[in-house]
N, C-alpha and C positions, 0 to 999 in steps of 0.2 A: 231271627229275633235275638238281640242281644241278649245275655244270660241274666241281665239286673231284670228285665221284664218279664223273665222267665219265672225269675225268683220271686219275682214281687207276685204276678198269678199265683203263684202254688200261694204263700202267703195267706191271700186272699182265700183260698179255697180251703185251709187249714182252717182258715178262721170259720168257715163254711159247718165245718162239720164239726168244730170246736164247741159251736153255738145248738148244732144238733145234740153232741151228749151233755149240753148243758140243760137243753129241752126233753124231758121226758117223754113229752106228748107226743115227739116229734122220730121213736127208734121207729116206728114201722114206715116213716116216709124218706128213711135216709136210704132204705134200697133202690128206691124211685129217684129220688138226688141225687145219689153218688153215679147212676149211670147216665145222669141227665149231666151231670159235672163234666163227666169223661166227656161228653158229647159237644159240650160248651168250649173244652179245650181245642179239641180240633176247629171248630168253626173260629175261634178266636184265632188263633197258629194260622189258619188258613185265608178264611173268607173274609172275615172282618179286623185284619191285623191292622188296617191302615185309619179305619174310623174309630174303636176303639180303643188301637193302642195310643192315639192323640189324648183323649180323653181321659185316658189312663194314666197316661204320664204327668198331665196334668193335676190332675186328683191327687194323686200317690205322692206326689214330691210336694204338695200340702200338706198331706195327711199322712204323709208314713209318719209321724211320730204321733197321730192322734190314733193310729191304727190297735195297737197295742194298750193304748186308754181305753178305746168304747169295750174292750173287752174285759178289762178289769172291772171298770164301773159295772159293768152288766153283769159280774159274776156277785159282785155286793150288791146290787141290789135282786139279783136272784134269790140270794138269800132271806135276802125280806121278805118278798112274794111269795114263798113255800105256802106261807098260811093265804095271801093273796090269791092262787092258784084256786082254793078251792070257792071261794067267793066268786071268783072273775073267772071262771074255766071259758065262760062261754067269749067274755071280749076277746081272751086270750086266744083263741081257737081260729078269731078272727083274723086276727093279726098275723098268727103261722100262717093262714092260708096268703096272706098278702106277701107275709117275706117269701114265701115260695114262688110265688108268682114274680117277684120280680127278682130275686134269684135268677130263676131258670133264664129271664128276659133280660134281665140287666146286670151283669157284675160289676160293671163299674160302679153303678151306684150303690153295692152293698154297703157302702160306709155310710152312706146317707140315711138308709133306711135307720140303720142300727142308732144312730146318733137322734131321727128324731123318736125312734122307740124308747130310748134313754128318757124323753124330756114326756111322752104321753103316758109312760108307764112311772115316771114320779108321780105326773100327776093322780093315776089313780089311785097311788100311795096315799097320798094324801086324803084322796077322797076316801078310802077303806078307813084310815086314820078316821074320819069323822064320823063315821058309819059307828065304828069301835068304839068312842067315845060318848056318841046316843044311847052304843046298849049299855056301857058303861055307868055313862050318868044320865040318866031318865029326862031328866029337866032341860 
């Protein structure tokens, strides 16, 4: 495997567990991740180098420069949601189970998930927004 491909995996899986200590809710299933990770590298390196690494390369040389975006935005608006968190725990809870799931099954598409979590988790910004604003103003 060439060493850009190499590099760009680890990348990806930085971002992995980047996104884990960004999730609180999420330290007791990074010991479950991280060896499911390891497990993902071999299968990728070996069994599936030739379907994914298409796909991959594909992807990446789109998105490597949106790669280091999804995760800025995601840390601003992390901070909005602190208070979000405790209104939404249960959609939230939702949603980790789904990025895990397709974690574990699809690393290529981690960038996709993240990007449409980007635009479903404004929106429930917005909607807490409104929520905030009834108890606010009554009327």
């Amino acid at each position: 495997m060439p060493p850009q491909q190499q590099q760009q995996q680890q990348q990806q899986q930085q971002q992995q567990q980047q996104q884990q200590h960004q999730h609180q809710q999420q330290h007791h299933q990074q010991k479950h991740q991280q060896q499911q990770q390891h497990q993902q590298q071999q299968q990728q390196q070996h069994h599936q180098q030739q379907q994914q690494q298409h796909q991959q390369q594909q992807q990446q040389q789109q998105q490597q420069h949106q790669q280091l975006q999804p995760q800025q935005q995601q840390q601003h608006h992390q901070q909005q949601q602190h208070h979000q968190q405790q209104h939404q725990q249960q959609q939230h809870q939702q949603q980790q189970h789904q990025q895990q799931q397709q974690q574990q099954l699809q690393q290529q598409q981690q960038l996709q998930p993240q990007q449409q979590q980007q635009q479903q988790q404004q929106q429930q910004h917005e909607v807490v927004c409104t929520s905030v604003c009834l108890l606010v103003n009554p009327s």
